[in-house]
C-alpha positions as CSV (number, residue, x, y, z in Angstrom):
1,X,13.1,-5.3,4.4
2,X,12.5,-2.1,2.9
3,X,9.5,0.2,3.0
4,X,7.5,0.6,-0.1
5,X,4.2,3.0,-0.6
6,X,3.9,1.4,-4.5
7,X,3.2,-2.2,-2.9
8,X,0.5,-3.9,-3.2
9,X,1.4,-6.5,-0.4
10,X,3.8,-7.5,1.6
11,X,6.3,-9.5,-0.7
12,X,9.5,-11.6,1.0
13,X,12.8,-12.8,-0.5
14,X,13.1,-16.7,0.8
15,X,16.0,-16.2,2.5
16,X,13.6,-14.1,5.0
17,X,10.6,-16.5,5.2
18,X,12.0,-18.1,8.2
19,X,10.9,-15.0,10.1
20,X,7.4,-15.5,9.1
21,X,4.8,-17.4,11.5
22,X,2.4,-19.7,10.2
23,X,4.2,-19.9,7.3
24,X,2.2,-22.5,4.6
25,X,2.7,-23.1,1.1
26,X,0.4,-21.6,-1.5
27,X,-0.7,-22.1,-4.8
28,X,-2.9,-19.0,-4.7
29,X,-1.5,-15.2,-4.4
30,X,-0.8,-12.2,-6.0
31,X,0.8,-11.7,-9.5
32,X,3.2,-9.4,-9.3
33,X,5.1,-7.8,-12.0
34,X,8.7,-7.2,-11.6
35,X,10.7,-3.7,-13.4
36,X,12.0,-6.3,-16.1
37,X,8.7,-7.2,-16.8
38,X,8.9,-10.3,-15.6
39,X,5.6,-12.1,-13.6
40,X,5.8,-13.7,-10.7
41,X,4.0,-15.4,-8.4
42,X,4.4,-16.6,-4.3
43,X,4.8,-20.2,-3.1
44,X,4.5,-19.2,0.2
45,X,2.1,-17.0,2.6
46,X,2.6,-16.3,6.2
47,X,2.0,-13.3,9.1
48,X,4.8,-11.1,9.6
49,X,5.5,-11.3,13.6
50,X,3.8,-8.3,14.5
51,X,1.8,-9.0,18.0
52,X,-1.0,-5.9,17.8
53,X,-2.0,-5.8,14.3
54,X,-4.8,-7.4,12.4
55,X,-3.5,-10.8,10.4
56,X,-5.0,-8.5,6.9
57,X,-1.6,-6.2,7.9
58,X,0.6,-9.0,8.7
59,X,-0.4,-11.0,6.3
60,X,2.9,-11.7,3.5
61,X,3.8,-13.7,0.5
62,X,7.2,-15.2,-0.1
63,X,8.8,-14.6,-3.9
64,X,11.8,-17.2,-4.7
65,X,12.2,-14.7,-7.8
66,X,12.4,-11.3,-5.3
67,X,16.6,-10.8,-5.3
68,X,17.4,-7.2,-4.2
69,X,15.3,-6.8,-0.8
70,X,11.9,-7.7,0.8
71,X,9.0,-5.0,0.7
72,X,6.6,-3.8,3.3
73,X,3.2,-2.5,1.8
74,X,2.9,0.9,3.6
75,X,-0.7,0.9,2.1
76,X,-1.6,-2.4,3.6
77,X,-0.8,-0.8,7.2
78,X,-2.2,2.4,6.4
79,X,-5.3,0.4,5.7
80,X,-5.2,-1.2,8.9
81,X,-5.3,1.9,11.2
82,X,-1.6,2.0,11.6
83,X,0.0,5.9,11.6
């Protein structure tokens, strides 16, 4: 997983859902544009495994499309407190 301060969310590759709890599918989420300009959109959402932070920061949706490396959304921890 790789850091990002341009996300907008937390956005995992499949291959890393299996680390998410609660993990449900979705037909609601985020539309995010890719650098080919490709949209996409989640089939998944889920909490990242973090035990003191609010479910708004651990909350992530799973790409099928995402290939190079899962991003965390500095912004959506910044906006939870975190430092």
């Amino acid at each position: 997983m790789k850091a990002d301060s341009g996300a907008s969310g937390t956005y995992i590759m499949e291959q890393h859902a299996h680390k998410l709890q609660q993990l449900q599918p979705t037909s609601t989420g985020p539309r995010v544009g890719t650098p080919t300009g490709m949209s996409i959109e989640p089939t998944k959402q889920g909490q990242l495994p973090f035990r003191d932070l609010s479910p708004a920061a651990t909350s992530a949706h799973v790409f099928p499309e995402l290939t190079s490396a899962s991003l965390l959304s500095m912004g959506q921890l910044c906006d939870d407190g975190c430092t």
